[in-house]
C-alpha positions as CSV (number, residue, x, y, z in Angstrom):
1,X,0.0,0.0,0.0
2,X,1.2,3.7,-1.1
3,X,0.2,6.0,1.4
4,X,0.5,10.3,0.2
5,X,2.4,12.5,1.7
6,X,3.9,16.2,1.2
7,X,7.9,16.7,1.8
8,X,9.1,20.3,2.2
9,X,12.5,21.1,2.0
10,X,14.8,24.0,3.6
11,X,15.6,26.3,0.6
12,X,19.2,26.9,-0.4
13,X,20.9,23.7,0.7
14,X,21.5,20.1,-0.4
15,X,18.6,17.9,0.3
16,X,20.7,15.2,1.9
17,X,21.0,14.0,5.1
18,X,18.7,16.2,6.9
19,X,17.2,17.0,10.4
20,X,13.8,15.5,10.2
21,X,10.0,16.7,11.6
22,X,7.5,14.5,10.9
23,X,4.4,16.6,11.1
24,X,1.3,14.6,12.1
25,X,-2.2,15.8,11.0
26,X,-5.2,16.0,13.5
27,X,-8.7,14.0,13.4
28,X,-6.8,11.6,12.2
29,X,-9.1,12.3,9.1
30,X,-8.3,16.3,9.0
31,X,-5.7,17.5,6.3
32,X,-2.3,19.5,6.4
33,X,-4.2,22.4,4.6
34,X,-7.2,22.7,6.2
35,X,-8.4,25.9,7.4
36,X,-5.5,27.6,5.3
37,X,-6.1,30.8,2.7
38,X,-3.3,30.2,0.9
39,X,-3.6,26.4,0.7
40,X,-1.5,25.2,3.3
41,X,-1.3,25.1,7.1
42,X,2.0,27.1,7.4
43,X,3.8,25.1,10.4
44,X,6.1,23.0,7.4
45,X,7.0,26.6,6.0
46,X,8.1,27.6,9.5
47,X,10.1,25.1,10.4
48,X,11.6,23.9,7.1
49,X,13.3,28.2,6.6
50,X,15.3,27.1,9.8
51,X,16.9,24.0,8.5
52,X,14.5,21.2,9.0
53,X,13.0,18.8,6.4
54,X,9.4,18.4,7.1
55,X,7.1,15.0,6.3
56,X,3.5,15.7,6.4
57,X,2.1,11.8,5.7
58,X,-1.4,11.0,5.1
59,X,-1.4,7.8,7.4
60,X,-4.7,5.2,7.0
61,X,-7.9,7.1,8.6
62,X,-7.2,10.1,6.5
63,X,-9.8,11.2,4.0
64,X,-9.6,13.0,0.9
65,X,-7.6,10.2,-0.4
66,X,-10.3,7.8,-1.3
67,X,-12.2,5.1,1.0
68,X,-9.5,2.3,0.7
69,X,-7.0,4.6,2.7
70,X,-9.4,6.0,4.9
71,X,-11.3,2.7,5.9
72,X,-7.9,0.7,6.5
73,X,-7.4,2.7,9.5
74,X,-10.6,1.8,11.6
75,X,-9.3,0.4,14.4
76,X,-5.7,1.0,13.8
77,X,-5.1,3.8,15.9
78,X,-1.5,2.9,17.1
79,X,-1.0,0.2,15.3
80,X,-1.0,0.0,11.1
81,X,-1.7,4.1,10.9
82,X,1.0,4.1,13.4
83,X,3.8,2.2,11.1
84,X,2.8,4.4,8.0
85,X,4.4,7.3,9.8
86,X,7.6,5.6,10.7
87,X,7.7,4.0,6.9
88,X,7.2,7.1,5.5
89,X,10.2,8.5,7.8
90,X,11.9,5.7,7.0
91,X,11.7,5.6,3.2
92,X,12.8,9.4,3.3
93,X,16.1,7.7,5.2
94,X,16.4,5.3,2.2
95,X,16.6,7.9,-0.3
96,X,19.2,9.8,1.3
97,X,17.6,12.9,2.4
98,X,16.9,12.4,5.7
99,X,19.6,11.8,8.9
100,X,18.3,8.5,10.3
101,X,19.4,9.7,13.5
102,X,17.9,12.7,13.3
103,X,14.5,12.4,13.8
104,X,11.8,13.5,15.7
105,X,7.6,14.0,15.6
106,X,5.4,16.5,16.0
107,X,1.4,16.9,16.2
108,X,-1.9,17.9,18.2
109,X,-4.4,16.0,18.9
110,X,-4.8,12.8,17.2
111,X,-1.3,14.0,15.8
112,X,-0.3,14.0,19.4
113,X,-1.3,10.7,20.3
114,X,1.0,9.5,17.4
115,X,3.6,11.3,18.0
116,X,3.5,9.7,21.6
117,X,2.5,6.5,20.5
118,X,5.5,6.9,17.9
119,X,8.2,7.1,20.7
120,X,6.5,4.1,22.4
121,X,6.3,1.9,18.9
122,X,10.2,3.0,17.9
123,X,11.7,4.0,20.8
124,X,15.1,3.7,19.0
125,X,14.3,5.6,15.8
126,X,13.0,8.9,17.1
127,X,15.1,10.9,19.2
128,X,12.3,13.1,20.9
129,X,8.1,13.9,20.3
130,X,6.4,17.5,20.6
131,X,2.9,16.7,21.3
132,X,0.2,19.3,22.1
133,X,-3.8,18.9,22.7
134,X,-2.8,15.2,22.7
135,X,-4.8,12.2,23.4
136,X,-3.0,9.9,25.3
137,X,-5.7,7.1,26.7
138,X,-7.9,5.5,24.4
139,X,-10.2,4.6,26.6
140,X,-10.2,7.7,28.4
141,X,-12.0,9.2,25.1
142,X,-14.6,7.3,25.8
143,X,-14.6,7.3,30.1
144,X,-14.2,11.5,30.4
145,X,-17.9,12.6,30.6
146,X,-16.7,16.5,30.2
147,X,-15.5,16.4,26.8
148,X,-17.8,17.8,24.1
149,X,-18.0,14.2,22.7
150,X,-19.3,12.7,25.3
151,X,-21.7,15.8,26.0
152,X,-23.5,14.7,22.6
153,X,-26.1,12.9,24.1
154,X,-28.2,13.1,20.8
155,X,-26.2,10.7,18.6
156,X,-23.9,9.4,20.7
157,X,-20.6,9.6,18.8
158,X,-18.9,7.8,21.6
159,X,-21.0,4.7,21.4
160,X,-21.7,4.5,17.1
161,X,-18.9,6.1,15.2
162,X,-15.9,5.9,17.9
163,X,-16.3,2.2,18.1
164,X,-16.2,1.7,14.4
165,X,-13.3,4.2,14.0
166,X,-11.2,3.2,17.0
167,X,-12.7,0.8,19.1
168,X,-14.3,-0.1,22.4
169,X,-12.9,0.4,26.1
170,X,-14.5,-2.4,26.8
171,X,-14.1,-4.8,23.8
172,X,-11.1,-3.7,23.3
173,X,-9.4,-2.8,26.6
174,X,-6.5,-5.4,25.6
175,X,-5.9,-3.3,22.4
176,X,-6.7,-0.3,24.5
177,X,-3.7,-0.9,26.7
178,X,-1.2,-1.6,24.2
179,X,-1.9,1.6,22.3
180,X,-2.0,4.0,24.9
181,X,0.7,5.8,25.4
182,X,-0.1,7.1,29.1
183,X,-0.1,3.3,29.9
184,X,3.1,2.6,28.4
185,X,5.2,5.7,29.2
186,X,8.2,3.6,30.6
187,X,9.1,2.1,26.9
188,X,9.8,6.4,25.5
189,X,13.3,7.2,25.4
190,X,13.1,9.7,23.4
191,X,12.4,13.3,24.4
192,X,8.9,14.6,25.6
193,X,7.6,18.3,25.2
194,X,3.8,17.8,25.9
195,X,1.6,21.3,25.7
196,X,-2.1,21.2,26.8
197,X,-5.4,24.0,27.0
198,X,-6.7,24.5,30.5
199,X,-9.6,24.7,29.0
200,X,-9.6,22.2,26.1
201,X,-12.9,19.8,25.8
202,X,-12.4,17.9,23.2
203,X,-9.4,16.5,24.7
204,X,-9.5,17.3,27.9
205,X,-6.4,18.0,30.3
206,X,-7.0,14.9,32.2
207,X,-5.4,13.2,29.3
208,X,-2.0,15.3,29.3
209,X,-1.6,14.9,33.0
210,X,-1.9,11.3,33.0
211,X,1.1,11.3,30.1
212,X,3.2,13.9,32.7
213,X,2.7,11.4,35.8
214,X,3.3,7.8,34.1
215,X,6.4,9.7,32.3
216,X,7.7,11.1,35.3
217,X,6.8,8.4,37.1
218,X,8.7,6.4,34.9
219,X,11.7,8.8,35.7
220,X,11.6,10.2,32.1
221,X,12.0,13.8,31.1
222,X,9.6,15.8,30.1
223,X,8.8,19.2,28.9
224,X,5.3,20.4,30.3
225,X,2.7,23.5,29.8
226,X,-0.2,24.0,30.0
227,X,-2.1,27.3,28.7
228,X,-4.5,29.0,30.9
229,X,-7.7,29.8,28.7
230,X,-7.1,28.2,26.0
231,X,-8.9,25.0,24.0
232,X,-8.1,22.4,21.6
233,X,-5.1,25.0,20.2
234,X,-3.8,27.5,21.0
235,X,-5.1,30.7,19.7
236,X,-4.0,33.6,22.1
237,X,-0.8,35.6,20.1
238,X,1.1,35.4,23.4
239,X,0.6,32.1,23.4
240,X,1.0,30.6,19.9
241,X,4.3,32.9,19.7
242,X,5.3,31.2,23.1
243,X,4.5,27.6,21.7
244,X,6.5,27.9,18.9
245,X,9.5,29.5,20.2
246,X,9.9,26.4,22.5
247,X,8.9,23.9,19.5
248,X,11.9,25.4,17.5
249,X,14.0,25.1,20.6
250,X,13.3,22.1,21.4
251,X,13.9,20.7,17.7
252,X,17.3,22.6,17.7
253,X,18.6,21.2,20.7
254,X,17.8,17.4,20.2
255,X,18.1,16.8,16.2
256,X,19.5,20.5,14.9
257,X,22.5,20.9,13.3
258,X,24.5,20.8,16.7
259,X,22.7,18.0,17.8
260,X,25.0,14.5,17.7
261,X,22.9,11.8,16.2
262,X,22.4,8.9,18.0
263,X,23.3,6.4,15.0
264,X,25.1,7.6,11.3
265,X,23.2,8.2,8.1
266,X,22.6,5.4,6.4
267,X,22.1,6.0,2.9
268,X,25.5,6.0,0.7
269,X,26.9,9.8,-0.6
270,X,25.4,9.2,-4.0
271,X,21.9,7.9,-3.3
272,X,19.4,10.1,-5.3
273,X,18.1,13.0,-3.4
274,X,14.8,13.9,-5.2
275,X,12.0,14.1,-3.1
276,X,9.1,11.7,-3.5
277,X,5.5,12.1,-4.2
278,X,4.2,9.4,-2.1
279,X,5.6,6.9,0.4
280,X,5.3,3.0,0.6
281,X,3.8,1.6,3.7
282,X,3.3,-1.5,5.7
């Protein structure tokens, strides 16, 4: 299976061996340029003008790319969806362009769970996860009567649609368990930078600060915010200039260009360099 995906590439340099951000879309159905005017949402722009190669993949669940993508993710929240972002890293390593050992994720919401879930499926591969509005418990999507979600009494999204799309706490708690990363927080080595809305209720806060207790529990570090007054995003100027001021940062110190990476590049000098349109998955 071929799964789509957009590359950007810092301007003026040689696309080889690159710092990599892997920039996870929300829903997981919503696409990279939604709610854009000029097409696309501008976070790839940002960080690729300070150096960084950015992979925006279009794992199983998505939409917009016809119902055999989108249906093969029901139920594969963590698991196939999951290994379509690390193949899609991972071919980028292949063709030379990317530092293997330079590698990190980054996303809200369901784009946070994956980027957690990333660092607990390949804790080798990614050297640290910025996650932000992030669901971190499955089954706590389905337990936390104060989300908007769960509030929708009238069709019951919770008990139809959720169970098709992701599954059942109850059914599924085995499954559940596996692919939460709150639950699984001792297997990250990577680094953690975990941002969350006071006031977020579509994923509420309980979920970040059950990732900050099992990680620190776990003795692992972690960098933690949270944003008074602010939902599911951040949308304050303060705020969003706050938020990614610390992103960059915390991209810079753990896979920029003075960053030692963890294992060498493993593509020869002359493999080609030319990006590609889509990326093969598992």
């Amino acid at each position: 299976m071929r799964i789509p995906a957009y590359l950007t590439l810092p301007p003026g340099v040689p696309a080889r061996g690159l710092p990599l951000i892997v920039n996870i879309h929300g829903g997981p159905m919503v696409r990279g340029y939604a709610w854009s005017q000029w097409g696309r949402w501008p976070e790839a722009a940002f960080f690729a003008l300070q150096g960084y190669a950015v992979l925006e993949p279009e794992p199983r669940g998505s939409k917009g790319w016809g119902a055999r993508l989108h249906t093969s993710g029901f139920g594969q929240w963590g698991l196939a969806m999951q290994d379509d972002i690390t193949d899609a890293a991972l071919h980028l390593v292949k063709e030379g362009i990317v530092d293997r050992g330079r590698m990190c994720l980054h996303g809200g919401s369901y784009g946070g769970y994956a980027t957690l879930q990333g660092l607990v499926r390949e804790p080798a591969l990614f050297r640290c996860g910025n996650a932000f509005v992030a669901v971190t418990d499955l089954g706590l999507m389905q337990q936390t009567a104060w989300s908007d979600t769960a509030e929708d009494t009238e069709y019951d999204y919770l008990a139809n649609e959720f169970t098709h799309f992701v599954g059942d706490s109850v059914r599924n708690a085995e499954q559940f368990a596996r692919t939460s990363p709150a639950r699984n927080a001792a297997a990250i080595q990577g680094a953690v930078m975990l941002t969350m809305g006071s006031d977020d209720r579509r994923v509420p806060l309980i979920h970040g600060e059950r990732m900050r207790d099992a990680l620190r529990a776990a003795g692992k570090p972690l960098e933690w915010k949270v944003y008074a007054e602010e939902g599911h995003g951040f949308n304050q100027e303060a705020n969003v200039t706050d938020f990614y001021t610390r992103s960059l940062a915390f991209f810079d110190r753990h896979i920029g260009a003075g960053a030692a990476a963890t294992s060498p590049a493993t593509a020869p000098a002359d493999s080609p360099a030319a990006p590609a349109a889509s990326a093969p998955a598992r």
